[in-house]
Jmol script that loads the backbone (N, CA, C; Angstrom):
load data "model"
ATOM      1  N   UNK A   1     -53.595  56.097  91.741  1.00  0.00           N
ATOM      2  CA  UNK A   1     -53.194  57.391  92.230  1.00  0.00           C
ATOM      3  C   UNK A   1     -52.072  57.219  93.253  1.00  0.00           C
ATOM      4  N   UNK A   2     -50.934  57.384  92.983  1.00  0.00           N
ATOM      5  CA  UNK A   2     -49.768  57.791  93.799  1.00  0.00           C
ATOM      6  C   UNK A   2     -49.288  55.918  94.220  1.00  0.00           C
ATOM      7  N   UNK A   3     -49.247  55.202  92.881  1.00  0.00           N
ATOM      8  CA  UNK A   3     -48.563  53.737  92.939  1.00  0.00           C
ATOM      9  C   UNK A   3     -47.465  53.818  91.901  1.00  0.00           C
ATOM     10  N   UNK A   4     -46.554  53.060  92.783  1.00  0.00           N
ATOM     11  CA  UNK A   4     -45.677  52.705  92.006  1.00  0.00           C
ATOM     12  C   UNK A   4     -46.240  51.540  91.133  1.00  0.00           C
ATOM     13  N   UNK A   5     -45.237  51.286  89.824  1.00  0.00           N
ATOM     14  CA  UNK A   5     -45.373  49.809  89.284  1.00  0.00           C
ATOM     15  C   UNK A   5     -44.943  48.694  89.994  1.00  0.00           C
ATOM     16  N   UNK A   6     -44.338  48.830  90.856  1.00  0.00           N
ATOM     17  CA  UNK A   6     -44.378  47.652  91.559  1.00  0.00           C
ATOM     18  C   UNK A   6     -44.731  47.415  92.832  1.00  0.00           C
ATOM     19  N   UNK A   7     -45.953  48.402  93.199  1.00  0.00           N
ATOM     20  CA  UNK A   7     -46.584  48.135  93.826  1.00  0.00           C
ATOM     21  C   UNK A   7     -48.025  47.448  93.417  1.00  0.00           C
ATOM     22  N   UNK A   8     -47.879  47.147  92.076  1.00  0.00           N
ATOM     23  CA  UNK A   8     -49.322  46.689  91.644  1.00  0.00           C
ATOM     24  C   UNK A   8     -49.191  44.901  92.352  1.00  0.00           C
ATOM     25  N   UNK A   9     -48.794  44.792  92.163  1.00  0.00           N
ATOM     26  CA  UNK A   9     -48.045  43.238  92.651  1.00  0.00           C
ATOM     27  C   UNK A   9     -49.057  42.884  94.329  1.00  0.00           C
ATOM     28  N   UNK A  10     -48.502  43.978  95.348  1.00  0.00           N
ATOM     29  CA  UNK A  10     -49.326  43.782  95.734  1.00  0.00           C
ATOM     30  C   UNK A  10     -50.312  43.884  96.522  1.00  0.00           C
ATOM     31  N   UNK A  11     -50.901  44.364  95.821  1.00  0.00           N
ATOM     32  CA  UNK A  11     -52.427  45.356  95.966  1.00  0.00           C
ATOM     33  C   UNK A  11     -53.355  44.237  96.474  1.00  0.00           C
ATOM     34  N   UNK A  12     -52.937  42.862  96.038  1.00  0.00           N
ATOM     35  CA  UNK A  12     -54.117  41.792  96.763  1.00  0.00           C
ATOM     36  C   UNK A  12     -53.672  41.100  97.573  1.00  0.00           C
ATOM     37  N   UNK A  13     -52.477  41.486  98.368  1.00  0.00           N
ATOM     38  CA  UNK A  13     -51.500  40.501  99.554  1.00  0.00           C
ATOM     39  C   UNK A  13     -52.417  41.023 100.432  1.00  0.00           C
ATOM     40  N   UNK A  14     -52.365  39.816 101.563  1.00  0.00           N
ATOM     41  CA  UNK A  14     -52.996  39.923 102.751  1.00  0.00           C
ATOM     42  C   UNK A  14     -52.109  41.287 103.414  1.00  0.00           C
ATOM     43  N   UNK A  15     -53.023  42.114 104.431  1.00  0.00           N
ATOM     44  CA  UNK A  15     -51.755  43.267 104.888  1.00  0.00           C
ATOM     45  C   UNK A  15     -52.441  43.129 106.337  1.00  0.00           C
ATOM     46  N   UNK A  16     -51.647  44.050 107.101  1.00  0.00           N
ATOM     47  CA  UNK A  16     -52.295  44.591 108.192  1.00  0.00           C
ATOM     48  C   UNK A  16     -51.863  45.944 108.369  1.00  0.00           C
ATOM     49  N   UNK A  17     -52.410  46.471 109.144  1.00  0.00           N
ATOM     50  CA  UNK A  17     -52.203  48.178 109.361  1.00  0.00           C
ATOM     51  C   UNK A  17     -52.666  48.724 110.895  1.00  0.00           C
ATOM     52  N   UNK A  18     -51.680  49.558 110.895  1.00  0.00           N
ATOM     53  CA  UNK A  18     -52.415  50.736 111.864  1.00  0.00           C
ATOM     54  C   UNK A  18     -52.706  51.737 111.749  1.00  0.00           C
ATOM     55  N   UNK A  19     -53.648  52.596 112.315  1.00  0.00           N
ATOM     56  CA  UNK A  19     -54.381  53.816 111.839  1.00  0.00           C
ATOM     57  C   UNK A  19     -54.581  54.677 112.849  1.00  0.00           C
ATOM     58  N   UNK A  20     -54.011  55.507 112.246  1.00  0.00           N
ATOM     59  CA  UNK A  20     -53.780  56.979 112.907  1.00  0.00           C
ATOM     60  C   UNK A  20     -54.770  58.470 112.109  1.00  0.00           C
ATOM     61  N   UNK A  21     -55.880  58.980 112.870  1.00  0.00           N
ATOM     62  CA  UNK A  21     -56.656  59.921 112.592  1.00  0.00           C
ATOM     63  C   UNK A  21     -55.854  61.115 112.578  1.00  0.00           C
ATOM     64  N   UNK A  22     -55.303  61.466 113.429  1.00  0.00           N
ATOM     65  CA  UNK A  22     -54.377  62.978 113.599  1.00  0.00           C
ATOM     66  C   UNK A  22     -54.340  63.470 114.939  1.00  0.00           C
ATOM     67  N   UNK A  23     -54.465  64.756 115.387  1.00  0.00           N
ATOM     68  CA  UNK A  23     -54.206  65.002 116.274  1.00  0.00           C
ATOM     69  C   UNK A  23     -55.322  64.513 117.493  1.00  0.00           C
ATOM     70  N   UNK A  24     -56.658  64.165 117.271  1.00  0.00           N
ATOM     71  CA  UNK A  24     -57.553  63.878 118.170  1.00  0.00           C
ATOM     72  C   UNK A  24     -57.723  62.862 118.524  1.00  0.00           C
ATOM     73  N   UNK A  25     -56.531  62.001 117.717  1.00  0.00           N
ATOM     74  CA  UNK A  25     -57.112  60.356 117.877  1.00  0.00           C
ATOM     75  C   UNK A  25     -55.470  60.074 118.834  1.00  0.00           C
ATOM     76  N   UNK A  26     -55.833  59.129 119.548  1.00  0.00           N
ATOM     77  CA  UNK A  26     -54.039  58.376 120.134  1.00  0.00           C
ATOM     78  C   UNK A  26     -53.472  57.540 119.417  1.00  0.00           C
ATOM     79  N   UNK A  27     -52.438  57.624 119.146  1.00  0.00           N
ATOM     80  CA  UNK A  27     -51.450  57.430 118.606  1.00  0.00           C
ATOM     81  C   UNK A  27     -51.362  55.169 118.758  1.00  0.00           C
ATOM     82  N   UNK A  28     -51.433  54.635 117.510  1.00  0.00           N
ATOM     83  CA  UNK A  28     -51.522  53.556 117.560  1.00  0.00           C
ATOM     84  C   UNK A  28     -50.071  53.132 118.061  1.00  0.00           C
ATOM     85  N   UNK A  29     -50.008  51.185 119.060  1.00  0.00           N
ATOM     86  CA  UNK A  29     -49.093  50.535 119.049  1.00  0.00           C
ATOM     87  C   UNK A  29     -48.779  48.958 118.794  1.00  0.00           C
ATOM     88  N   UNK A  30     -48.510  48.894 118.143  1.00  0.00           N
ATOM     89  CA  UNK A  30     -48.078  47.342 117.672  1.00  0.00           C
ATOM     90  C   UNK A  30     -48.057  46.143 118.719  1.00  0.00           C
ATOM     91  N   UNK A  31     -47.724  47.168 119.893  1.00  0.00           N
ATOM     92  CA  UNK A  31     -48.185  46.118 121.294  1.00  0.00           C
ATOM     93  C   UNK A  31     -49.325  46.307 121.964  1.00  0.00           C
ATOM     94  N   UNK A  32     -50.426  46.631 121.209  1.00  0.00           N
ATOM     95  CA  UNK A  32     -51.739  46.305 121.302  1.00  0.00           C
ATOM     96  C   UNK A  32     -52.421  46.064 119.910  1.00  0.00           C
ATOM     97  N   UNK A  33     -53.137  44.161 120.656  1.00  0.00           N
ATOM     98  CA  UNK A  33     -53.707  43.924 119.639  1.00  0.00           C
ATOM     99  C   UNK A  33     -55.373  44.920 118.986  1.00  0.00           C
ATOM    100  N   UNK A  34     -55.269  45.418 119.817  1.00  0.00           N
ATOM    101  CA  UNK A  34     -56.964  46.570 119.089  1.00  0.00           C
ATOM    102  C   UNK A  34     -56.526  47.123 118.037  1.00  0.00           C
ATOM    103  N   UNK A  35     -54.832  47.526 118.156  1.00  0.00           N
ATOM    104  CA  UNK A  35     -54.955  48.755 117.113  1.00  0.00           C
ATOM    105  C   UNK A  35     -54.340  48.082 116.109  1.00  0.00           C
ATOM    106  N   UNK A  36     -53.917  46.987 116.165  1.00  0.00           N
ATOM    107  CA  UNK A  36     -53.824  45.909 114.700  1.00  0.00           C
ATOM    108  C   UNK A  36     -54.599  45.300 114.208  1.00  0.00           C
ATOM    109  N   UNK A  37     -54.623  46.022 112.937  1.00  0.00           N
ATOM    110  CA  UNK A  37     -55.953  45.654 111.837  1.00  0.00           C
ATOM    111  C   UNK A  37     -55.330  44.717 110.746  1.00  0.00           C
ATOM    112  N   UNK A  38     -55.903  43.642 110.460  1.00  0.00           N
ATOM    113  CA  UNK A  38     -55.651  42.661 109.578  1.00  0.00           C
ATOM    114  C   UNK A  38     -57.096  43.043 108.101  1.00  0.00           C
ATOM    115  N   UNK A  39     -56.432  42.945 107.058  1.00  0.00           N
ATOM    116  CA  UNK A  39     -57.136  43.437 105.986  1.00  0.00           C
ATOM    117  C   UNK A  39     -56.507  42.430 105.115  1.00  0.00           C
ATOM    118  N   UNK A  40     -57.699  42.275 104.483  1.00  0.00           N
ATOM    119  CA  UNK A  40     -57.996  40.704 102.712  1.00  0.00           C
ATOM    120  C   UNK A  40     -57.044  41.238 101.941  1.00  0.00           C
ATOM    121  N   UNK A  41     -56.633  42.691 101.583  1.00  0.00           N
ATOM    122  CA  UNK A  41     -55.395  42.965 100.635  1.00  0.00           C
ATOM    123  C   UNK A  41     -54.890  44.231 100.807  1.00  0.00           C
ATOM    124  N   UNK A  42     -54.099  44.934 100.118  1.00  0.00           N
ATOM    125  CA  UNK A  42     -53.610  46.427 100.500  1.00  0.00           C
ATOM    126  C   UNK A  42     -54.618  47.145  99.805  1.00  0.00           C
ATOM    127  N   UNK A  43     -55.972  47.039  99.073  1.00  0.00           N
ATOM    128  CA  UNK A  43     -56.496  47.580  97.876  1.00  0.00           C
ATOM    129  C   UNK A  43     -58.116  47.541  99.534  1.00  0.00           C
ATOM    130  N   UNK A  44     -57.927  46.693 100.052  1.00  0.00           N
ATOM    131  CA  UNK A  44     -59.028  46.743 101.261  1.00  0.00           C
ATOM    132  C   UNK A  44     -58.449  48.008 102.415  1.00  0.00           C
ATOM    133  N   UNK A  45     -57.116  47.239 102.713  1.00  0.00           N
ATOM    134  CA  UNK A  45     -56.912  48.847 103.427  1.00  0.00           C
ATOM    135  C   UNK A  45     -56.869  50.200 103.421  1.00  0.00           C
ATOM    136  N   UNK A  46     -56.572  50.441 101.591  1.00  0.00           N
ATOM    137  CA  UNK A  46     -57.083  51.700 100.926  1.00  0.00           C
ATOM    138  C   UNK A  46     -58.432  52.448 101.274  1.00  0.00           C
ATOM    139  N   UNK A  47     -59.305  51.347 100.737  1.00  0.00           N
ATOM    140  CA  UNK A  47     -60.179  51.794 101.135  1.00  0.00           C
ATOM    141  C   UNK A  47     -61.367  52.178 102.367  1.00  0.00           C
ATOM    142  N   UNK A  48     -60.577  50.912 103.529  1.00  0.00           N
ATOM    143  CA  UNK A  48     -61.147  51.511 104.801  1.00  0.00           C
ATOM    144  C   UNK A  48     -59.993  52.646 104.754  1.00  0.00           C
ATOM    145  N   UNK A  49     -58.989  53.213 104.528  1.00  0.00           N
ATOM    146  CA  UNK A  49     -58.429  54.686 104.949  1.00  0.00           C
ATOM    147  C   UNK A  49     -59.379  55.812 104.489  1.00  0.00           C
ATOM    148  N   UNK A  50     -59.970  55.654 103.244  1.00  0.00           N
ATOM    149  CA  UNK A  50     -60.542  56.587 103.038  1.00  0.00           C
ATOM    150  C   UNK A  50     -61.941  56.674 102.766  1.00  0.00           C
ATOM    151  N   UNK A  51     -62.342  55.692 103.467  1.00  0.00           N
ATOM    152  CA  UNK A  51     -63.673  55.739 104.373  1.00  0.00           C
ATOM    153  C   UNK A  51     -63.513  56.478 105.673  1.00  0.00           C
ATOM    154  N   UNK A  52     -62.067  56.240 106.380  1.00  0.00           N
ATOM    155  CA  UNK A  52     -62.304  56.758 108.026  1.00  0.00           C
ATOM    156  C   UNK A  52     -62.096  58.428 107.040  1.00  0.00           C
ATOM    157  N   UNK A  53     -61.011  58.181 106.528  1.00  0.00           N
ATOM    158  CA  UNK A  53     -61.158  60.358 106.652  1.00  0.00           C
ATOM    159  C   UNK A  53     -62.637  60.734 105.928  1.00  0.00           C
ATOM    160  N   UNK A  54     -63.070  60.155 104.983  1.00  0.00           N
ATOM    161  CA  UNK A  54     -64.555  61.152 104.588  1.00  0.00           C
ATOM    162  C   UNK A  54     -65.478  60.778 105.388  1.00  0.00           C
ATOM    163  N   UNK A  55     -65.061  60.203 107.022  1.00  0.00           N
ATOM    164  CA  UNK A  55     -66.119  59.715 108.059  1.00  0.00           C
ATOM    165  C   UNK A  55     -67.267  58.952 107.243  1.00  0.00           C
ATOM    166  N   UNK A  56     -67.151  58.607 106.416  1.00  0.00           N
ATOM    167  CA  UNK A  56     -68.525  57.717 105.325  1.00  0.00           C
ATOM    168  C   UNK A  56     -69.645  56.947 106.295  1.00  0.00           C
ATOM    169  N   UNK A  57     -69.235  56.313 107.531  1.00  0.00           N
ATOM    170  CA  UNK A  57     -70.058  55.670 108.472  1.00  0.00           C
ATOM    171  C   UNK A  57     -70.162  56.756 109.671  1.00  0.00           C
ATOM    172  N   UNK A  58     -69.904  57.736 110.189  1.00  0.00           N
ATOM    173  CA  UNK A  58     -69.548  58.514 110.937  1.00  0.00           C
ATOM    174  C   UNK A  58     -69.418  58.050 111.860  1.00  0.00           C
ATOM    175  N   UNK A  59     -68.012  56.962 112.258  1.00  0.00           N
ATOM    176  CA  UNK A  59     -67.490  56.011 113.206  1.00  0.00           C
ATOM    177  C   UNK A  59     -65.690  57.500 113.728  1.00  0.00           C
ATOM    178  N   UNK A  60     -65.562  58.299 112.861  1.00  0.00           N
ATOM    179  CA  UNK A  60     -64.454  58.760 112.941  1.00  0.00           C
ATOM    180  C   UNK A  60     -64.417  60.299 112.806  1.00  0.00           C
ATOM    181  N   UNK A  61     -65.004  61.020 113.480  1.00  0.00           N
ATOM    182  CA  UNK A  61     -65.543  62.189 113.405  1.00  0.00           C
ATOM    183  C   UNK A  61     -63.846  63.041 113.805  1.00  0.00           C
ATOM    184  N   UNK A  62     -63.824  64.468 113.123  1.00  0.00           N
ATOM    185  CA  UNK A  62     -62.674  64.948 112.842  1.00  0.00           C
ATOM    186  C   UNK A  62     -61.123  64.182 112.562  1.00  0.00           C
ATOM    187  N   UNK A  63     -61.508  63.564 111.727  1.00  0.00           N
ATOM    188  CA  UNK A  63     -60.037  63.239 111.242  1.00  0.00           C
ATOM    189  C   UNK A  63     -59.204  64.069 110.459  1.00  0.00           C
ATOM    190  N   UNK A  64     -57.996  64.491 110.351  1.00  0.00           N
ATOM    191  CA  UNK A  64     -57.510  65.441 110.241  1.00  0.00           C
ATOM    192  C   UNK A  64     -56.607  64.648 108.903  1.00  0.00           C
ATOM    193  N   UNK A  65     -55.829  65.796 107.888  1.00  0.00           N
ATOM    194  CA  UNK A  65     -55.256  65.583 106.881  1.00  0.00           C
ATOM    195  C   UNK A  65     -54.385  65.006 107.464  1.00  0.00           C
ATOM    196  N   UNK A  66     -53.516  64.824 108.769  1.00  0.00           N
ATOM    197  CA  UNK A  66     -52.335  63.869 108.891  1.00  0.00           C
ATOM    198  C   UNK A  66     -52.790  62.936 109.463  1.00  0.00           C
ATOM    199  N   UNK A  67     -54.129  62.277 109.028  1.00  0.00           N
ATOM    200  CA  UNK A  67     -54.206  60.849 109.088  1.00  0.00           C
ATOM    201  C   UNK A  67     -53.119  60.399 108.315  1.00  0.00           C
ATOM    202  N   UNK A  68     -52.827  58.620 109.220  1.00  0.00           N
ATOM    203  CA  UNK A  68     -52.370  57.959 108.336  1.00  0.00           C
ATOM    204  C   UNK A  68     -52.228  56.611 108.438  1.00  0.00           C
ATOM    205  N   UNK A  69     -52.324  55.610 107.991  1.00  0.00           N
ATOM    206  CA  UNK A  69     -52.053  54.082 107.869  1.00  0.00           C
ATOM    207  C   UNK A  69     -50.470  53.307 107.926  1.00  0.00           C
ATOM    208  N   UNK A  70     -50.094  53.211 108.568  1.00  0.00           N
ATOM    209  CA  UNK A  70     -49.114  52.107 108.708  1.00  0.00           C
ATOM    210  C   UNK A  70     -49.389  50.642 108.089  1.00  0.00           C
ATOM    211  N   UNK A  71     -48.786  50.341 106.826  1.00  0.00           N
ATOM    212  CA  UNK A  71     -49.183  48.859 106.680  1.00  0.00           C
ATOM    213  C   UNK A  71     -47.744  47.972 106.868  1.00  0.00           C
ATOM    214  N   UNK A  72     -48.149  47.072 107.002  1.00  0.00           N
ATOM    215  CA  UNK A  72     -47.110  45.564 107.110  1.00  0.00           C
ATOM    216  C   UNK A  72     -48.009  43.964 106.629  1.00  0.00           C
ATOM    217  N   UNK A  73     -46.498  43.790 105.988  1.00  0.00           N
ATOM    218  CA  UNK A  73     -46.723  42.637 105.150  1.00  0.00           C
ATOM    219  C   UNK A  73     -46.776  41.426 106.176  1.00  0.00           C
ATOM    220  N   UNK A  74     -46.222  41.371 107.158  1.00  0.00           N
ATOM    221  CA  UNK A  74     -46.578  40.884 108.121  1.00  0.00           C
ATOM    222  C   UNK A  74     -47.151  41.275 109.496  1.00  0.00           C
ATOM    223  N   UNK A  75     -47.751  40.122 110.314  1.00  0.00           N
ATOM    224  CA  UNK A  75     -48.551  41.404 111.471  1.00  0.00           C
ATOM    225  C   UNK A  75     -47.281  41.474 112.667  1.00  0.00           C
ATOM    226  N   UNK A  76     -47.489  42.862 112.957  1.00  0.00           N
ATOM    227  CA  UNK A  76     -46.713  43.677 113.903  1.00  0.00           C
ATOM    228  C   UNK A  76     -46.861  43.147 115.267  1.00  0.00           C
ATOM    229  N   UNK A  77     -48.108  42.658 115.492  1.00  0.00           N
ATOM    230  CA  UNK A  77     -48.418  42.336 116.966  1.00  0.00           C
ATOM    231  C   UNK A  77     -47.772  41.140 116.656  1.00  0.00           C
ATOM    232  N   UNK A  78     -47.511  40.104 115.938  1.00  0.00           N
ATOM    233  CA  UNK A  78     -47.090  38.854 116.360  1.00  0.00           C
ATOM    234  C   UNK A  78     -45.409  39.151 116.761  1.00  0.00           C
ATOM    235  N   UNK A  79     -44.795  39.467 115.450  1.00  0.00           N
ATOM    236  CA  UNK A  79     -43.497  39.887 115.691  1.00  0.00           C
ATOM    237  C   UNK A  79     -42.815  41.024 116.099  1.00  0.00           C
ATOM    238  N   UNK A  80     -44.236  42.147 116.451  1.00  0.00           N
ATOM    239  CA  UNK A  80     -43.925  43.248 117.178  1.00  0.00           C
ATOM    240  C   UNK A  80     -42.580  43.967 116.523  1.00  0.00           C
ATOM    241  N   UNK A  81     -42.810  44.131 115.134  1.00  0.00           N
ATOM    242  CA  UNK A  81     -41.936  44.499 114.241  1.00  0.00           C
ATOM    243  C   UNK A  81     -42.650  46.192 114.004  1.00  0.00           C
ATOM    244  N   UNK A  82     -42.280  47.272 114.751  1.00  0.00           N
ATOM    245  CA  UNK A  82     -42.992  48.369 114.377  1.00  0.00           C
ATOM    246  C   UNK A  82     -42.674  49.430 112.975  1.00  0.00           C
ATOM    247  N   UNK A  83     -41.879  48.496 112.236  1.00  0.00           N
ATOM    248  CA  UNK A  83     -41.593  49.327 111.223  1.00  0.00           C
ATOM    249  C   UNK A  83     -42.323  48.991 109.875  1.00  0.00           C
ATOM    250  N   UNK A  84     -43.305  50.262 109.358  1.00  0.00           N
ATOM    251  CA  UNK A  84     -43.960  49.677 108.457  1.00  0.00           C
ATOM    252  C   UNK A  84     -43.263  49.330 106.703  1.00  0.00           C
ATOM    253  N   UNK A  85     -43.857  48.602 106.320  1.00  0.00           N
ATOM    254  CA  UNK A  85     -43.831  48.060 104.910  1.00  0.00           C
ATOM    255  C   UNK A  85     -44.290  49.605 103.801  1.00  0.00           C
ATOM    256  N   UNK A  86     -45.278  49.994 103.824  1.00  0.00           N
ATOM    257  CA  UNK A  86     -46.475  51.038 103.441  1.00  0.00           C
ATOM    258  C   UNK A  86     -46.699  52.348 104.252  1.00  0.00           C
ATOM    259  N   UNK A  87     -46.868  53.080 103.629  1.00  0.00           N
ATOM    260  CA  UNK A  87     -47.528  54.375 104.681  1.00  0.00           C
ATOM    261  C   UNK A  87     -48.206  55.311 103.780  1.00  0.00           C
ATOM    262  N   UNK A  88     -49.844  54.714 104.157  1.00  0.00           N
ATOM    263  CA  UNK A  88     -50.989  55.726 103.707  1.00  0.00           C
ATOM    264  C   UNK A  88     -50.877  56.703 104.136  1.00  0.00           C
ATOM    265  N   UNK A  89     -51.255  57.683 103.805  1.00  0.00           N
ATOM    266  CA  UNK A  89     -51.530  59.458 103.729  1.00  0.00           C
ATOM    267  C   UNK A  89     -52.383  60.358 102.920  1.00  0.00           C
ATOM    268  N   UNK A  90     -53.104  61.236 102.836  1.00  0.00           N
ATOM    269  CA  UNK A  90     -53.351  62.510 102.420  1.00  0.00           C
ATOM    270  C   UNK A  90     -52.633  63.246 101.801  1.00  0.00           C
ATOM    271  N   UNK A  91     -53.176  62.991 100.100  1.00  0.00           N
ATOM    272  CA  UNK A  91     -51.858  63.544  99.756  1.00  0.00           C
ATOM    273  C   UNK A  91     -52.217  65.201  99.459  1.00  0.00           C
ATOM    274  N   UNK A  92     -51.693  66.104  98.310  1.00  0.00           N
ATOM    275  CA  UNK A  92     -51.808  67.514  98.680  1.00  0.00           C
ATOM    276  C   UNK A  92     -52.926  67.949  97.895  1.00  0.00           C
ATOM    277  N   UNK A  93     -53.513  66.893  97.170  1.00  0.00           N
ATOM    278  CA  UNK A  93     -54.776  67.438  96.896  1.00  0.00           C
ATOM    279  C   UNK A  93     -56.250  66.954  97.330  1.00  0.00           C
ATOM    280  N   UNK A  94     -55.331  66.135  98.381  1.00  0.00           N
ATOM    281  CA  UNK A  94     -56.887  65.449  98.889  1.00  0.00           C
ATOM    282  C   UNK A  94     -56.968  63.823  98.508  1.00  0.00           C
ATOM    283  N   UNK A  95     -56.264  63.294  97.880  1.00  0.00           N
ATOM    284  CA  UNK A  95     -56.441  61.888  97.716  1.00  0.00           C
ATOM    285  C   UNK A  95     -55.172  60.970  98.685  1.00  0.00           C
ATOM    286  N   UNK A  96     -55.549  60.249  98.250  1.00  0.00           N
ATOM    287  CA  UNK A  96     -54.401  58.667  99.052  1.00  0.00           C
ATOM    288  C   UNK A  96     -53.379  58.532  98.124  1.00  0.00           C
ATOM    289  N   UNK A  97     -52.452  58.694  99.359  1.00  0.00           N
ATOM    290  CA  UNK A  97     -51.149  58.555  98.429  1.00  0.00           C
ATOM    291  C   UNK A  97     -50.482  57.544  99.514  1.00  0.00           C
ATOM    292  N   UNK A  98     -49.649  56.300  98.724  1.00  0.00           N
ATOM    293  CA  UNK A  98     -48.890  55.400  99.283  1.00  0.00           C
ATOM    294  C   UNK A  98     -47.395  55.652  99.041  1.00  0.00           C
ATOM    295  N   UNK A  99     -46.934  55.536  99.938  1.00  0.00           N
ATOM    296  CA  UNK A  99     -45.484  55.747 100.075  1.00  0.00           C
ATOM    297  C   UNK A  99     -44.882  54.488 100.714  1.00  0.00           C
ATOM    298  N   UNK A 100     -43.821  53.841  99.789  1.00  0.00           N
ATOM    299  CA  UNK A 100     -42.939  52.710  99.885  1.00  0.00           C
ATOM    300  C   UNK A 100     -41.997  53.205 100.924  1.00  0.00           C
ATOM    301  N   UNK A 101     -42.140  52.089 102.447  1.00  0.00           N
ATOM    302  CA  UNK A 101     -40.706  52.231 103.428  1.00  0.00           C
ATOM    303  C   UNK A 101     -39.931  51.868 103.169  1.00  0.00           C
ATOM    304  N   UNK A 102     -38.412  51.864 103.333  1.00  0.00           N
ATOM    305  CA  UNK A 102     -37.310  50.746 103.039  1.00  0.00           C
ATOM    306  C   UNK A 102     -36.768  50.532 102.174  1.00  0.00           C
TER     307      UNK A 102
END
end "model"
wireframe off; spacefill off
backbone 0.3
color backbone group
């Protein structure tokens, strides 16, 4: 849902991400290591995204449709590179949609 073909490639690369709930949550930064999340592939970070919005553990209570995930192919906190690779979202009917940066 909402991949390119060449994003199948890679769906099992190591990623990392940051995550942003919406308006109730603060706003993640690359110069803190808390809010850099390291994830086994981009197909793992999928799915913790949409675990936090259907609150599935109820760790994330009101998350709002402009959640969203920042991923990078490399981690941000090391090279403090804040521009992402990926950007999870909500798309307009309710599912995850990935959008290619760059």
């Amino acid at each position: 849902m909402g991949y390119q073909v060449s994003d199948w490639k890679v769906l099992d690369m190591k990623c990392w991400g940051m995550w942003w709930g919406g308006s109730s949550y603060a706003a993640p930064s690359a110069w803190e290591r808390d809010d850099v999340e390291e994830f086994s592939s981009l197909s793992a970070a999928k799915e913790e995204f949409e675990d936090r919005y259907s609150n599935i553990d109820r760790r994330t209570p009101a998350v709002s449709e402009s959640a969203e995930m920042q991923i990078f192919f490399e981690d941000p906190y090391q090279n403090h590179d804040p521009y992402p690779d990926r950007l999870l979202t909500i798309g307009p009917r309710g599912g995850t949609r990935m959008e290619v940066i760059g």
